[in-house]
N, C-alpha and C positions, 0 to 999 in steps of 0.2 A: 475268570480273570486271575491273573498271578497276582501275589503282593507285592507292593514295590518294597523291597529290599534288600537294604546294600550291604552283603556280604563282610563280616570282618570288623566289624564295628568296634569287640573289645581286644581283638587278637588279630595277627598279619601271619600268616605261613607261607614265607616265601618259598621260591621252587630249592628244592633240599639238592645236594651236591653230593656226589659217592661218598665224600669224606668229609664229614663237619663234626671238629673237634670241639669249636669254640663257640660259643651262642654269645651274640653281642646287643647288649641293651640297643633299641629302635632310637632312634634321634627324634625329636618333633617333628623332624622337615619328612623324615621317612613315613611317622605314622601320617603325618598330614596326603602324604604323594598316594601311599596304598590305600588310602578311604576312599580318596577322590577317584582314584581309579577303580574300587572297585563301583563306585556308581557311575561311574563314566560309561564300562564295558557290561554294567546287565541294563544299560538305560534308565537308570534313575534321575538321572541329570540326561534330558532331552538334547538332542543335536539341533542345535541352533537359538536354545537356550543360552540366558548370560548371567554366568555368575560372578555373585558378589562376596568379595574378600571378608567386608565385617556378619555376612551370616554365615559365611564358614567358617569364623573365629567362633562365632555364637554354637553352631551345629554341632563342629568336633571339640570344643573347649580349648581350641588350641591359639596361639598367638598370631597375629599378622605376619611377622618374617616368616615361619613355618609354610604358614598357606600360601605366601607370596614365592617362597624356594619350590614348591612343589608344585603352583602351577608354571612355572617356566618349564620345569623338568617333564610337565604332561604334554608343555607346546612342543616341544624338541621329538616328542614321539607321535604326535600330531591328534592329538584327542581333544588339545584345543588351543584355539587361537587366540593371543593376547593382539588387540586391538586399539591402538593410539588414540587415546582421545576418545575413547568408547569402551574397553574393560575388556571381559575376558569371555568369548563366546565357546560354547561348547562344538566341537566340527562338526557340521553336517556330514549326514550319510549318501551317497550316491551308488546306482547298482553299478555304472563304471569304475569304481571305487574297488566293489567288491569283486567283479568279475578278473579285476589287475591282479584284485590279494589273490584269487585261487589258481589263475594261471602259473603263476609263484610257485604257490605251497603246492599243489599236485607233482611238481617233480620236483622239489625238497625234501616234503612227506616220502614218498616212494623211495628217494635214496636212504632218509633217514628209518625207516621200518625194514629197509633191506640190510644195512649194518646191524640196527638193532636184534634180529633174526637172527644174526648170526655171533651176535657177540652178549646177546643178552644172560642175566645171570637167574637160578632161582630165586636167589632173593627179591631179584627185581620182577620177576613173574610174581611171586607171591603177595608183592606190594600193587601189582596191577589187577590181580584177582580181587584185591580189598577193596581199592578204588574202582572197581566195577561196582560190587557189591553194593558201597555207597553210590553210584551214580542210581542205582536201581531202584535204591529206595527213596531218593528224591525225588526218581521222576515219580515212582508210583503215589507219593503225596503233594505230587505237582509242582514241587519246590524249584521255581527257575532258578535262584541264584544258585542255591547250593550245587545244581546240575553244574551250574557252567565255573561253579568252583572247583568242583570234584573231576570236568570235564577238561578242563585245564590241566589239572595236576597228573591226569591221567594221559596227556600228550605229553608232559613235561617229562614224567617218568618215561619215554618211550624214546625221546629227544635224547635223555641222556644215555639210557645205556645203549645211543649206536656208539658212544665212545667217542664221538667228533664235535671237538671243542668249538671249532667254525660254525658247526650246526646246527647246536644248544645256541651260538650269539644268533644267527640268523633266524631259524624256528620262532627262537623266542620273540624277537622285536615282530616277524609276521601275522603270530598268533595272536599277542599281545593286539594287535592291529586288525584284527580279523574278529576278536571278539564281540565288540558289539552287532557286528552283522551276523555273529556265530545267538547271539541273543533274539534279535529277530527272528532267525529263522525256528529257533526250538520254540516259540509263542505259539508256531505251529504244535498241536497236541500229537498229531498222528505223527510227525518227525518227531517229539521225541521217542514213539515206543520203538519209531526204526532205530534211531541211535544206539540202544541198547543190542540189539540184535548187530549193528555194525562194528562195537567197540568187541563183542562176543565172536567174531570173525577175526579181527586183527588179534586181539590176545591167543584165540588158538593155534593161529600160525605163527606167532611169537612163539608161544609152547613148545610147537614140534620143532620149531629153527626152520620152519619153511619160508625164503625167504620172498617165491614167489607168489605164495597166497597170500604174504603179506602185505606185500606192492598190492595185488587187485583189491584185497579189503581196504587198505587204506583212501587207493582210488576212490572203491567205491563210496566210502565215506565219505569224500571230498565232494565227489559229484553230487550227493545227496541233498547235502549240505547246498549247494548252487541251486540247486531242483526247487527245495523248500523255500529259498529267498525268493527266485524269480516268481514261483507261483503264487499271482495274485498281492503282486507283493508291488508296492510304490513308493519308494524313500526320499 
């Protein structure tokens, strides 16, 4: 069994931008919105679970308005529902849910890996090589969160250098949104060693600028990814 744990606890590394001159101290309401989320998307906090404002004051050491600004901002991306007269329940997961998110991202992924192919730079290969590197050795120590930390960051970097600023918003709100069913299905042990092997497809044809092996790796990561969930699987 994995540990339950939530990613980022003293630090947040948001997704980095080509160009970032300026590092600006975190708000409360920020660090409060990125804890919760990252327990929200490795499943720390159960889907249909309900949480309470004064043991998240207690949990993160953080104030009431904090936790109160950052779960509206979690409803708005739909991770959870504020409930009248009953608090704040965490969303259920449904496979119709998921099967909506991949129809999506399969021809957004493919447009976005086939810009990336062709506009990608070495730098940003060599920043994907690393974060392979690190997905590798998390999984090989079994570490879920860190996977789907490092598994994140490793589509983010892929998002951005196709260069399409629509993309990066899109991608990101679907991924964002696809994550905790992207957690489910790595629980599975044998999907994660294929991951490794699928992420080691899309960076080689990132590499050579090929932009159609990059479209079929991505595919097939995608479909993998659906394979894992549906099998044996009941949310």
């Amino acid at each position: 069994m994995y540990e339950k744990k939530i990613p980022g606890q003293n630090a947040v590394s948001p997704v980095e931008t080509r160009t970032r001159r300026v590092t600006t101290p975190q708000s409360q309401s920020d660090i409060a919105y990125e804890r919760l989320k990252s327990g929200l998307t490795t499943l720390a906090y159960k889907p249909g679970e309900y949480l309470n404002a004064s043991s998240l004051m207690t949990e993160f050491g953080l104030g009431r308005t904090p936790i109160i600004q950052a779960l509206h901002r979690l409803s708005t991306e739909g991770l959870v529902h504020i409930l009248p007269r009953k608090g704040v329940m965490v969303a259920p997961l449904s496979i119709d849910d998921a099967l909506h998110l991949i129809e999506v991202r399969i021809v957004n992924e493919a447009l976005c890996v086939r810009l990336a192919a062709e506009r990608i730079s070495p730098k940003e290969i060599e920043q994907l090589e690393m974060l392979s590197q690190q997905i590798e050795t998390a999984v090989r120590s079994r570490d879920l969160a860190t996977v789907l930390t490092h598994d994140k960051q490793f589509h983010d970097k892929i998002t951005l250098a196709s260069g399409n600023p629509v993309l990066v918003e899109l991608l990101g709100l679907l991924q964002a949104r696809s994550q905790r069913f992207w957690a489910l299905s790595l629980s599975n042990e044998t999907h994660l060693d294929e991951v490794l092997e699928e992420h080691s497809e899309v960076l080689r044809a990132l590499k050579h600028h090929d932009s159609k092996a990059a479209v079929l790796a991505i595919q097939k990561h995608i479909e993998s990814f659906q394979h894992s969930l549906l099998k044996g699987r009941s949310l």
